[in-house]
C-alpha positions as CSV (number, residue, x, y, z in Angstrom):
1,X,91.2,76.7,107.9
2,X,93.5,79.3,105.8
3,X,96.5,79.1,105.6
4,X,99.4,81.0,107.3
5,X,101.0,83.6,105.2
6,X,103.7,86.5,105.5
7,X,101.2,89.1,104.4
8,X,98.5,88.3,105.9
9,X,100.9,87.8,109.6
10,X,102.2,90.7,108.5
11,X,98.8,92.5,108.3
12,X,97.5,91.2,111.3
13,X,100.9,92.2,113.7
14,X,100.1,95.8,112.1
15,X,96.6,95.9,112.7
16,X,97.3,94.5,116.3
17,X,99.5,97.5,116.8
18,X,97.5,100.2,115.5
19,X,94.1,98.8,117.6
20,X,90.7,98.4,116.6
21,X,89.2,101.3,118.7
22,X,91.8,103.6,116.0
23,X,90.8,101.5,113.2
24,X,87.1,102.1,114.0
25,X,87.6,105.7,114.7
26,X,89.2,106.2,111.3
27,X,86.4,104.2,109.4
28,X,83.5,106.2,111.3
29,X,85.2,109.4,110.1
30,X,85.9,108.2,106.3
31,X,89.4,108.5,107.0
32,X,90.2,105.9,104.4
33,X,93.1,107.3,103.3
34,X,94.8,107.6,106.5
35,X,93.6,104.3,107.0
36,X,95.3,103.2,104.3
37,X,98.9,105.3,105.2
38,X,99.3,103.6,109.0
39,X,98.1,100.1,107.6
40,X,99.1,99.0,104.0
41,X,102.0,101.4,103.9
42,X,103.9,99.6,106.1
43,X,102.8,96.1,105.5
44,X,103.9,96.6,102.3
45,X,107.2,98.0,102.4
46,X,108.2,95.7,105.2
47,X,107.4,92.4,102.6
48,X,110.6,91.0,100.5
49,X,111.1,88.5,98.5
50,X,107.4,87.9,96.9
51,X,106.9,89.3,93.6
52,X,105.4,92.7,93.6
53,X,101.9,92.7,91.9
54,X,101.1,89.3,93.7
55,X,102.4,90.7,97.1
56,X,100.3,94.2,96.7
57,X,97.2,92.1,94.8
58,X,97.5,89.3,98.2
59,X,98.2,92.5,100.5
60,X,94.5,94.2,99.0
61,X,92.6,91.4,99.2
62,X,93.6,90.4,102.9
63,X,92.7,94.3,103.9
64,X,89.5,94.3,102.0
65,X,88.2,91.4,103.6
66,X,89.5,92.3,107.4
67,X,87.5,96.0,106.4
68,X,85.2,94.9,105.4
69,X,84.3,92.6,108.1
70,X,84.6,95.7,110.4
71,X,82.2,97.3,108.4
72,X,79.6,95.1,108.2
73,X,79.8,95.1,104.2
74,X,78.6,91.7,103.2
75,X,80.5,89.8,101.1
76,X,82.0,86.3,100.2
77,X,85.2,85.6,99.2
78,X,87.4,82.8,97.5
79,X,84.1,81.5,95.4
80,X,84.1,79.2,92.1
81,X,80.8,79.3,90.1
82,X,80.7,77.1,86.7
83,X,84.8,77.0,86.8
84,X,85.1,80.8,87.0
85,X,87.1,81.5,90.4
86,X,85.6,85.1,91.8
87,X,87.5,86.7,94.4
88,X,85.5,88.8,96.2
89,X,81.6,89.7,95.6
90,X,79.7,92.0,97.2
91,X,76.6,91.1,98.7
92,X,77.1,87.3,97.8
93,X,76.9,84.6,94.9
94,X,73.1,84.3,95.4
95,X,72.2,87.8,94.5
96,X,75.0,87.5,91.8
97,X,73.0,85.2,90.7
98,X,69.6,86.7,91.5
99,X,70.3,90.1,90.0
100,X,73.6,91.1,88.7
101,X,72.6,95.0,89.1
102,X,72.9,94.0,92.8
103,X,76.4,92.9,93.0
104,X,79.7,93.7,92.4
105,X,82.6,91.4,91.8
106,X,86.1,91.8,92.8
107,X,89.1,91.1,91.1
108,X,92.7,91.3,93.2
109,X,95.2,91.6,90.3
110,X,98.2,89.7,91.3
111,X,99.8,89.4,87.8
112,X,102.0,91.9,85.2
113,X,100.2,89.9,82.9
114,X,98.0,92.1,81.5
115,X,96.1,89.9,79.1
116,X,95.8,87.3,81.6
117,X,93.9,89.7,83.9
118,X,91.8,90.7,80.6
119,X,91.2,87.0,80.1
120,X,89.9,86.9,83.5
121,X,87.7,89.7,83.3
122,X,86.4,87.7,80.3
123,X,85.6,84.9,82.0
124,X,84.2,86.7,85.1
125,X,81.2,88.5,82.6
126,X,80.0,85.6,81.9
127,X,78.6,85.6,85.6
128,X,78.8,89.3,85.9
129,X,77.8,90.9,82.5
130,X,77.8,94.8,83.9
131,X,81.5,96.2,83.5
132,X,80.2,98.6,85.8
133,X,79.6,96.4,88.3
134,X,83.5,94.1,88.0
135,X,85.9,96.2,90.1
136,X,89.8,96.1,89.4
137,X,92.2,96.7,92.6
138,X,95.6,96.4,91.2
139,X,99.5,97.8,91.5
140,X,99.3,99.7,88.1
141,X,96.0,101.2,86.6
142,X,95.0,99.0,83.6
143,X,92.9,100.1,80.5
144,X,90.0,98.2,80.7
145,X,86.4,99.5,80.6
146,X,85.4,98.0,84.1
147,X,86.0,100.1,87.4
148,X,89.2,100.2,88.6
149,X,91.4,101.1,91.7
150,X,95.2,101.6,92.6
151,X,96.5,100.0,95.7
152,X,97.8,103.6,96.5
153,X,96.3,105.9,99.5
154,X,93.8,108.2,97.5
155,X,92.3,105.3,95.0
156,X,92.0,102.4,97.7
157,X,90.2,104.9,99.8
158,X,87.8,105.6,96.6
159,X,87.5,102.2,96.5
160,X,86.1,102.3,100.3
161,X,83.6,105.0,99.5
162,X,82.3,103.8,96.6
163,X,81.7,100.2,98.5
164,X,79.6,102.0,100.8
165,X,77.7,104.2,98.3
166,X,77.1,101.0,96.7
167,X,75.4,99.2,100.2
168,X,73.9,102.6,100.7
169,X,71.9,102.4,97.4
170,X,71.4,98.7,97.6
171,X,70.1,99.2,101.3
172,X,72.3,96.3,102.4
173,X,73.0,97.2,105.5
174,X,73.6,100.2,108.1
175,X,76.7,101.5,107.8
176,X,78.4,103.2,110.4
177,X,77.9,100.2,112.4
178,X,80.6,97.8,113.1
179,X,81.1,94.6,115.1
180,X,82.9,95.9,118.2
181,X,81.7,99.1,120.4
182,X,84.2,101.2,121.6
């Protein structure tokens, strides 16, 4: 059972609000963006007292996963292989391990600690060798030669598209289809 956090309550008393039959309109219509303005916005500015990059890193992953749900995209979160903790792949640790051209890993920065994030990176391609195939979602853009997004409107909703043009390739599953119909 997970825990009970401000974010994620937070998260979930906004997406309450806005409605799934909104939310589901906006994702069949690749309205990421906007997706991204009436949700994370004002999660985000509505948070005190946490430290920045772990409350926008938390704030990401929390979205990500509820999305991502809604979309059908599999994925598994929250996984240690061989000591290396992973905190989102895409489709799962089996293909990871299968065939690393078939997954992407996610890493939720939730440091300023730059060379600690590098060190996890590090760590991560030894399960994930493809830099290619290790996505970044962090506060600040960070020069590193793996893909990388900005928990900001425009990036986070690149983010979105390129997760579907990556299923789409992959064949993974049919998008435009989600759990509820409306």
């Amino acid at each position: 059972m997970s825990e009970s956090s401000p974010i994620k309550d937070a998260l979930y008393a906004k997406i309450n609000d806005i409605g799934q039959e909104e939310i589901h309109q906006l994702l069949l219509n690749g309205k990421f963006s906007e997706l991204f303005e009436k949700i994370y916005e004002p999660v985000i500015n509505g948070i005190e007292d946490i430290d920045e990059y772990k409350k926008h890193g938390t704030l990401a992953e929390s979205l990500t996963h509820y999305l991502f749900t809604e979309m059908l995209i599999p994925s598994q979160r929250k996984v240690v292989f061989e000591n290396i903790e992973l905190d989102m792949i895409i489709p799962s640790m089996a293909e990871l391990q299968k065939d690393s051209h078939n997954s992407i890993v996610i890493v939720f920065v939730k440091t300023s600690n730059i060379e600690h994030v590098k060190q996890r990176i590090e760590n991560i391609k030894k399960v994930q060798k493809e830099d290619r195939n290790i996505w970044t979602i962090s506060k600040e853009y960070i020069e590193i030669p793996q893909s990388r997004y900005k928990t900001e409107k425009e990036s986070f909703g690149n983010f979105l598209k390129d997760t579907q043009n990556f299923i789409k390739t992959k064949k993974r599953n049919k998008l435009n289809i989600f759990k509820t119909d409306f």
